[in-house]
N, C-alpha and C positions, 0 to 999 in steps of 0.2 A: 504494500500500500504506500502509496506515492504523500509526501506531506500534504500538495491540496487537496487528496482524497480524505484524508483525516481531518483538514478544517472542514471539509464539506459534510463529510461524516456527523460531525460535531453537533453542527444546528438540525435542530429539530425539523421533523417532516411537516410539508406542507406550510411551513412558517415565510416561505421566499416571499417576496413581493412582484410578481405576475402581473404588473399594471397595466388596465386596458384605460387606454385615453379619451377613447370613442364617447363611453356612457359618464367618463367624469366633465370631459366636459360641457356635454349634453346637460349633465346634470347643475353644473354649476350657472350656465347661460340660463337654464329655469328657474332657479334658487333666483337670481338677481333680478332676471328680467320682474320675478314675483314680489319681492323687496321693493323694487321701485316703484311697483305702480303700488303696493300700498304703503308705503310713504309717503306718493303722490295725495295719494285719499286721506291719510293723515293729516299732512300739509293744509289740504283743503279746510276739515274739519278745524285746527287748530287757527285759520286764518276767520274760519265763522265764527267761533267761540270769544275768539280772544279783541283786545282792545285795537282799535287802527292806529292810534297814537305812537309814535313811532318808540315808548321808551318801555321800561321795566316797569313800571308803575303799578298797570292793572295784573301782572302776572301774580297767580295765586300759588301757593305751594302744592296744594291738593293740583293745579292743572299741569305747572310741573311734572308732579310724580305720575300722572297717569297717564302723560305723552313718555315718560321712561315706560313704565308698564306694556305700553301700547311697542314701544321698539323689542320689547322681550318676544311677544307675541307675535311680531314680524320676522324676526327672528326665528323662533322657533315653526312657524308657517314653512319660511321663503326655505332655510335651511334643510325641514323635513323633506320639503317635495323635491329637492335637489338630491338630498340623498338615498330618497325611494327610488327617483328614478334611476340612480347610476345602479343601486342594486338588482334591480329590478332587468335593469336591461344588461347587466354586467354575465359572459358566461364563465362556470367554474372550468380551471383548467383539467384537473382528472377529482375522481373521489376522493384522493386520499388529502387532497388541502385542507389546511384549517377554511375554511369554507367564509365561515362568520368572519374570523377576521381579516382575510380577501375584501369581505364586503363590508368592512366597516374601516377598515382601510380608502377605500375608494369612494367611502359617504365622507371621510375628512378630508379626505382631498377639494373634494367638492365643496367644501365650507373655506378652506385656504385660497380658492383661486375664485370663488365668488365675491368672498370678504374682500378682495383687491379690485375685483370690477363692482362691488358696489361703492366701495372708497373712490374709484377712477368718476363712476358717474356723479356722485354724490359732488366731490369736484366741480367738475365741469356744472355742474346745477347751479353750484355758489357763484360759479363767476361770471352763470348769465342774469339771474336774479338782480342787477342794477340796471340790466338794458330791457329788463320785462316793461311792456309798459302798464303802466298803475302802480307802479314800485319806484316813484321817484326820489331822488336824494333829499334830503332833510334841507330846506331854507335855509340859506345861511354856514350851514354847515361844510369842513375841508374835511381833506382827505389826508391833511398836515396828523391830524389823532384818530389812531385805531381806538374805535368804542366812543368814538364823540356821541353818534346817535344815542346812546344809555342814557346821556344827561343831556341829550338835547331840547329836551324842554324847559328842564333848569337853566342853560343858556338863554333861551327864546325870555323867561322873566329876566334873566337877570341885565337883559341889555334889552326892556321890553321900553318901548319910546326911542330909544338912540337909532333909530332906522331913518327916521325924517331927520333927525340931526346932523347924522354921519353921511348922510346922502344913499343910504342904502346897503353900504361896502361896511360891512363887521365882519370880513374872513378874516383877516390879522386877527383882532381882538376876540373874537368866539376862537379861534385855535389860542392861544395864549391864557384864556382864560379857564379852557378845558384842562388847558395841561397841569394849572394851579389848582384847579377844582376834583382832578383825579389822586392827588395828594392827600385828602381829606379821607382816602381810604389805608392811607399807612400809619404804621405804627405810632409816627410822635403828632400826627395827623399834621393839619396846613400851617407853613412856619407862618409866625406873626407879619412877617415883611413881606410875605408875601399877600398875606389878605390887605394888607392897606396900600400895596401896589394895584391889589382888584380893586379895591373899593374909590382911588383914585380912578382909575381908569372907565370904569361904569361912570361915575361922578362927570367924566371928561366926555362921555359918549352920549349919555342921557339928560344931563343936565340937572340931576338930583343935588341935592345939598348932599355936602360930605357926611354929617349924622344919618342922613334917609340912605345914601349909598353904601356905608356901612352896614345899617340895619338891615339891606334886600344881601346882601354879597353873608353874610349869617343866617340868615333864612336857609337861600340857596345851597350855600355849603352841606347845611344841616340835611337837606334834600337829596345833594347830590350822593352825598356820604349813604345813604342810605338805599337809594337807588343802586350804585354802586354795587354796595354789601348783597344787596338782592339779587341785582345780575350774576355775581360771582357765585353765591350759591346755588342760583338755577343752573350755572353751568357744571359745576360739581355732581349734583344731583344725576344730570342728563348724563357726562361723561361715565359718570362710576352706573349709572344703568346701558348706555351702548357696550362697556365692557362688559357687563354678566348678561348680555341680551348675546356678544359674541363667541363667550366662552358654555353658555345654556344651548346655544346654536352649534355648536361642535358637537354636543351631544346629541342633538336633535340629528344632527344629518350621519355621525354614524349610529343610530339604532334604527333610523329609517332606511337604514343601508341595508342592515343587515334582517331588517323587518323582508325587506324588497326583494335579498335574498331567497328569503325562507319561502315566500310565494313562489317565485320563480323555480324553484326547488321544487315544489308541491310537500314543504315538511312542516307536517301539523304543529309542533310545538314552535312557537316563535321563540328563539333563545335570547337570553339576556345579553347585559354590556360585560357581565363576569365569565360566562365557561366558552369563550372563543377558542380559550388556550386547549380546550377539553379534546381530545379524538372523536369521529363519529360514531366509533363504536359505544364508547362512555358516554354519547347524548346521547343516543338512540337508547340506551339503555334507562338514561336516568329520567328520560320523556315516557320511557315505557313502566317505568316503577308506579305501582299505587300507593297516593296517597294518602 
């Protein structure tokens, strides 16, 4: 016996990886094209629900959590039917394969290169979303601060009159003002110099007395800081549910895998995510045991 006849020797029968490409990636183009059109339906519903006001304001926590919910359930949908079908249409190479885990192999596959074409589309969606039309940019608003839309209403008061003053042009000063008012979200909050550099500046734009521009520029803050705090944790919440919507979907598409198998198979007992590693003679056996 020749030494790679002994590493070969070594690994367990029916354990190789036999990948057919055909049904994974049949399968995975199902999985996404299924994701995106309900996302799309998502989308839709969360654009009726929710407030048109371009900021965090009306978002509740309860709508939050149940647009996360709702990605589980997309997830576990778009995921399953992807991995039914690679199983499903997937053929064993002889009997003696681990069978289940061929096809629960070729249901994750299907969940790794879907998760990448719904990332690609998902993409490309963001960066046409500013040229949709009815989705125009925010008044006043640059593109000088990522997340200005958040507190863009807090802007719109806090420079609310200095439009006829300023002649219309507040880009400079609403960027400049943003970037002092996204500071009220860190740790030693907005330095002192810098709130009485806003509060001149509003005073210089609007024509408020220096006490009354003071007074809207602490309002605002108090706003913005809060808004802010809100945004950050809707984003929280949503991120840490597309991850367990991602990692519950890997599951979903290999047990659909191996679900799709066992049809295909024509074998009565659907087997679980634990006895893959099992021989067919020890399922057939332990499917045939009374309970």
């Amino acid at each position: 016996m020749t030494v790679s006849d002994s590493r070969t020797s070594s690994i367990p029968a029916g354990l190789g990886l036999n990948l057919q490409w055909g049904p994974i990636i049949a399968g995975a183009i199902a999985a996404a094209a299924l994701a995106f059109v309900l996302d799309a339906f998502g989308l839709a519903i969360g654009l009726a629900v929710s407030s048109a006001s371009p900021t965090w304001r009306d978002t509740s926590f309860a709508l939050v959590l149940l647009s996360g919910l709702y990605l589980v359930l997309v997830a576990l949908a778009a995921y399953g039917l992807g991995g039914y079908i690679a199983g499903r249409m997937r053929a064993p190479f002889d009997a003696a394969e681990a069978t289940e885990f061929q096809d629960g192999m070729h249901g994750l596959l299907v969940w790794g290169i879907a998760t990448l074409l719904a990332g690609i589309i998902t993409a490309a969606t963001l960066q046409l979303i500013p040229r949709t039309p009815g989705v125009a940019a925010v008044p006043g608003a640059t593109t000088s601060v990522p997340g200005e839309s958040i507190i863009a209403y807090d802007l719109d008061r806090l420079f609310r009159g200095g439009e006829r003053r300023a002649g219309g042009d507040l880009s400079h000063d609403r960027a400049e003002a943003a970037r002092i008012l996204f500071t009220t979200s860190s740790h030693s909050g907005m330095d002192p110099s810098d709130r009485t550099y806003l509060a001149r500046l509003v005073s210089a734009d609007t024509g408020l007395a220096a006490a009354d521009a003071e007074r809207r520029v602490d309002e605002v803050a108090a706003r913005a800081k809060q808004n802010i705090s809100r945004a950050r944790s809707s984003a929280v919440i949503l991120a840490f549910m597309a991850g367990a919507a991602a990692l519950l979907g890997a599951i979903a598409a290999w047990t659909a895998a191996v679900t799709g198998g066992s049809y295909r198979d024509g074998r009565e007992a659907i087997p679980t995510l634990w006895d893959w590693g099992r021989t067919p003679e020890v399922r057939r056996s332990h499917s045939s045991t009374p309970r």
